[in-house]
N, C-alpha and C positions, 0 to 999 in steps of 0.2 A: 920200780920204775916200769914204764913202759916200755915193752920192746917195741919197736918201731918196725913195723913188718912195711917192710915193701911191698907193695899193689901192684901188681903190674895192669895196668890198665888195658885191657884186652878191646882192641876197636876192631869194633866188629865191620868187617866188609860185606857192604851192601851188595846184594849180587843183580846183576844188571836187569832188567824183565827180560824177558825172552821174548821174543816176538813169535807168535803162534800163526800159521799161515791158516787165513779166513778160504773156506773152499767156497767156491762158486758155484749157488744152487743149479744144478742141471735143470735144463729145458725137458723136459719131454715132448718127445715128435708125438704128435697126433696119432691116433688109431690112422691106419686107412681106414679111408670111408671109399662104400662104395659109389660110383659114380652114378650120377640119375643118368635117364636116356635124355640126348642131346635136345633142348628146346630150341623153336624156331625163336630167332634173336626179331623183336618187336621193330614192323617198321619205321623205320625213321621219315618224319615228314622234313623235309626238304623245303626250310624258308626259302622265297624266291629271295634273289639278291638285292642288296636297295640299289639304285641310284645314286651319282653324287649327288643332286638335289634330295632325294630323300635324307639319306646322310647329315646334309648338312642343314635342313630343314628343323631335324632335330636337336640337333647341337645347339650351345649355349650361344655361338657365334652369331647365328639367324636372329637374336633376340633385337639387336638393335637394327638389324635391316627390313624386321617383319617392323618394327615400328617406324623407319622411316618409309616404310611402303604405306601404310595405314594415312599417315600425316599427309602424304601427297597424293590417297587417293581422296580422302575427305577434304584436300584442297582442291582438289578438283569437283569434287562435289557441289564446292560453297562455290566455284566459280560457275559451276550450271546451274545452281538456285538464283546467282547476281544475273547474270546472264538471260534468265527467264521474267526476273522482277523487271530489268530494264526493258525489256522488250515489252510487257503488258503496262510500264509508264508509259514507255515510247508509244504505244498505239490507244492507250488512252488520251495523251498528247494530243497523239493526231488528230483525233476523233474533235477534239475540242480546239483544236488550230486551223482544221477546215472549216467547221462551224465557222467561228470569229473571222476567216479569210472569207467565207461567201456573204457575210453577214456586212463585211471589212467593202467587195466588190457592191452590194446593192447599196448601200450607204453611200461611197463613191459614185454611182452611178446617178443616186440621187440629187447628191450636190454638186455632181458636175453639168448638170441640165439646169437648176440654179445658177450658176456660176455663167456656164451658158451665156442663158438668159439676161440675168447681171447684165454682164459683159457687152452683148447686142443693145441693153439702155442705154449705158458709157457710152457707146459707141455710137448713137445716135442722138445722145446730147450735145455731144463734143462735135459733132456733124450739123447740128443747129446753130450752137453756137459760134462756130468758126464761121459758118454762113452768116448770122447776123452780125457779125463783125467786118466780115469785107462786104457788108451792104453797106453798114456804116460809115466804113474807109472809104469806101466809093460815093456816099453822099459829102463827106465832108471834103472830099477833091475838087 
């Protein structure tokens, strides 16, 4: 038969890691170096300062007031080209309204010397005639 050997089962313990402390690479300071001789430090140019209109001339804000300027100065523009047109209608007008008024006075002048005239026939028909009418009257009395 078998003998029956007891095992003892041996559990092996793990043993924990160890934690190994990481060293921190050291820096190395610099050689000194030696110093150069001191340089003159580069002038600095000195922008003049802006303006608040310059400022704001710039700015994204200007954008709609440069264009409301533009629109009302090119309205005004169109108002002195209308402005100039009407005036060389107007005096072309003119030109052709005095004509027709002196053309309007000798025409007038003309038939009013006609008319005149006319007038002094009428007026001397009706002057005959009324005459031979109270001859009449007066012969048949």
């Amino acid at each position: 038969m078998t003998d029956k050997v007891d095992v003892k089962k041996t559990v092996e313990k793990k043993a924990a890691p160890v934690k190994t402390e990481v060293k921190k690479a050291t820096t190395r300071k610099p050689a000194a170096r030696k110093k150069a001789p001191a340089r003159k430090a580069p002038a600095r140019k000195v922008a003049p300062r802006k303006t608040v209109y310059e400022m704001f001339d710039e700015s994204m804000v200007s954008v709609p007031f440069k264009l409301a300027n533009k629109t009302f100065m090119a309205s005004l523009g169109l108002f002195s080209y209308f402005e100039k047109e009407i005036e060389k209608r107007y005096s072309e007008f003119d030109k052709k309204f005095t004509k027709y008024a002196k053309d309007g006075e000798k025409l007038f002048d003309k038939w009013e010397d006609k008319v005149v005239g006319f007038r002094k026939d009428v007026e001397e028909r009706v002057d005959d005639v009324t005459d031979k009418v109270r001859e009449t009257i007066k012969k048949a009395a």
